[in-house]
C-alpha positions in Angstrom: 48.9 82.9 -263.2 52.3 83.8 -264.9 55.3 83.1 -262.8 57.2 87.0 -263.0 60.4 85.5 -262.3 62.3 82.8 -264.4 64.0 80.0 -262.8 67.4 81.1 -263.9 66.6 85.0 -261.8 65.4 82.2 -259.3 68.3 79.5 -259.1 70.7 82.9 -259.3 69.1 84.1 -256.5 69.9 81.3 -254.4 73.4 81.1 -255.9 73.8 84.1 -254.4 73.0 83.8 -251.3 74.4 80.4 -250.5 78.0 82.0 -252.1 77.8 85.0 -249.8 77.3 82.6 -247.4 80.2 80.3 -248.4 82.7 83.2 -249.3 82.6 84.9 -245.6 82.7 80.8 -244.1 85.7 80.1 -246.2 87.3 83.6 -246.6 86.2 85.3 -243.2 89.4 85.1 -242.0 91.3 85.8 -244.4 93.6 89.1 -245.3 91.2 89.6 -248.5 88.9 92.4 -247.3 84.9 92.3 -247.3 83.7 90.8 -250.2 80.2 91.3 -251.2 78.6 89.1 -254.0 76.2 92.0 -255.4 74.4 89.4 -258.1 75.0 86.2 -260.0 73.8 86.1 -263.6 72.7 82.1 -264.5 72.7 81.2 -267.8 69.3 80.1 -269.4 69.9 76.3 -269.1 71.8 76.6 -265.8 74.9 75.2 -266.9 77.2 78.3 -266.5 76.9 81.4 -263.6 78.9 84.8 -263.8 79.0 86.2 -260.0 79.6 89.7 -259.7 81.2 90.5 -256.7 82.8 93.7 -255.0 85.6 94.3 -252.2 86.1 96.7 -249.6 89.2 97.1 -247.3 92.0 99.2 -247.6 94.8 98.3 -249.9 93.1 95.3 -251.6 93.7 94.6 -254.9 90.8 93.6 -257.2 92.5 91.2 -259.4 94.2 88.8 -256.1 90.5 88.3 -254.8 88.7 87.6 -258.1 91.9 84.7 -258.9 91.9 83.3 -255.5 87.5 83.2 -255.8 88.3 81.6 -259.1 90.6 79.1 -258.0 88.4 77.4 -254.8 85.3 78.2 -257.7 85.2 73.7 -257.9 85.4 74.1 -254.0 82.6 76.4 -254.4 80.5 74.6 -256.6 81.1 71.5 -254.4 79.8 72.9 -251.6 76.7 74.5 -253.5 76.5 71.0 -254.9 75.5 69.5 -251.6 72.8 72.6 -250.3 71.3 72.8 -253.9 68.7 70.6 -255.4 69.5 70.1 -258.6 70.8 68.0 -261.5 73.5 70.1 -263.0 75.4 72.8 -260.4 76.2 75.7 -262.7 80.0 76.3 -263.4 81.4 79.5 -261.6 83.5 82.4 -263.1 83.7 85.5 -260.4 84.0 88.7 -262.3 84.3 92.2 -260.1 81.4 94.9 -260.0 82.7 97.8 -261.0 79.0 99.5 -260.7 79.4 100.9 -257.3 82.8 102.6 -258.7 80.9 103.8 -261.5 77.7 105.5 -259.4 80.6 106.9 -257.0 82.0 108.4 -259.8 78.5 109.9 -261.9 77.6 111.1 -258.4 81.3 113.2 -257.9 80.2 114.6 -261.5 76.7 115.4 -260.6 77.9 117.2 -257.1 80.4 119.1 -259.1 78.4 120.5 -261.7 75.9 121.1 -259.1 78.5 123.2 -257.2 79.9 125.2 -260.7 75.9 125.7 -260.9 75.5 127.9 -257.3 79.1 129.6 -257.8 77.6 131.6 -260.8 74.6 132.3 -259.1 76.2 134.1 -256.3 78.5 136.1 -257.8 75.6 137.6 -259.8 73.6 138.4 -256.6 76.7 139.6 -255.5 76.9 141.9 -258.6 73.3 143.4 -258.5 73.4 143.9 -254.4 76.6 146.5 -254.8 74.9 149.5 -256.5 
């Protein structure tokens, strides 16, 4: 039987979890906001990961939270080093999402055309209901 997932989609997995895991341990209290590690992408011979994360709270600013995740990302990997099983612990670069700001922004788009859409609509039953 096939295996459907590879062991980089696997070992990313994991990542991810143990780093969401680590991030609100290490960061919790910090004045950084909620960050959110939406997926980690492992390269095919697990030597390198790219983790997208995202941030809510107000007044935070993108660019502080991805340096500071990128400066503890050795403290990161160390600790991932010790709950992981495996030879080679891939190195860490934290990039932010931007999907979520994206589908926040299609949907504004769809909802307005879908408003422009109705307006016309009415005015024309408007129109044929006066005589």
């Amino acid at each position: 039987m096939p295996r459907q997932f590879s062991r980089s989609q696997r070992v990313g997995d994991l990542v991810q979890r143990e780093l969401a895991r680590l991030i609100q341990k290490e960061l919790g209290d910090a004045h950084i906001g909620l960050i959110t590690v939406s997926s980690a992408d492992i390269s095919p011979d697990l030597k390198y990961a790219k983790i997208y994360v995202t941030c809510l709270g107000d007044g935070i600013e993108t660019d502080v939270v991805i340096g500071t995740l990128n400066e503890m990302a050795g403290h990161f990997r160390h600790e991932l080093a010790k709950v992981l099983k495996l030879r080679v612990v891939p190195r860490l670069a934290f990039l932010y999402d931007r999907s979520i700001e994206r589908a926040r922004r299609l949907t504004t788009l769809i909802d307005s055309l879908h408003v422009e859409i109705e307006s016309p609509a009415a005015d024309k039953q408007s129109d044929s209901e006066e005589p």
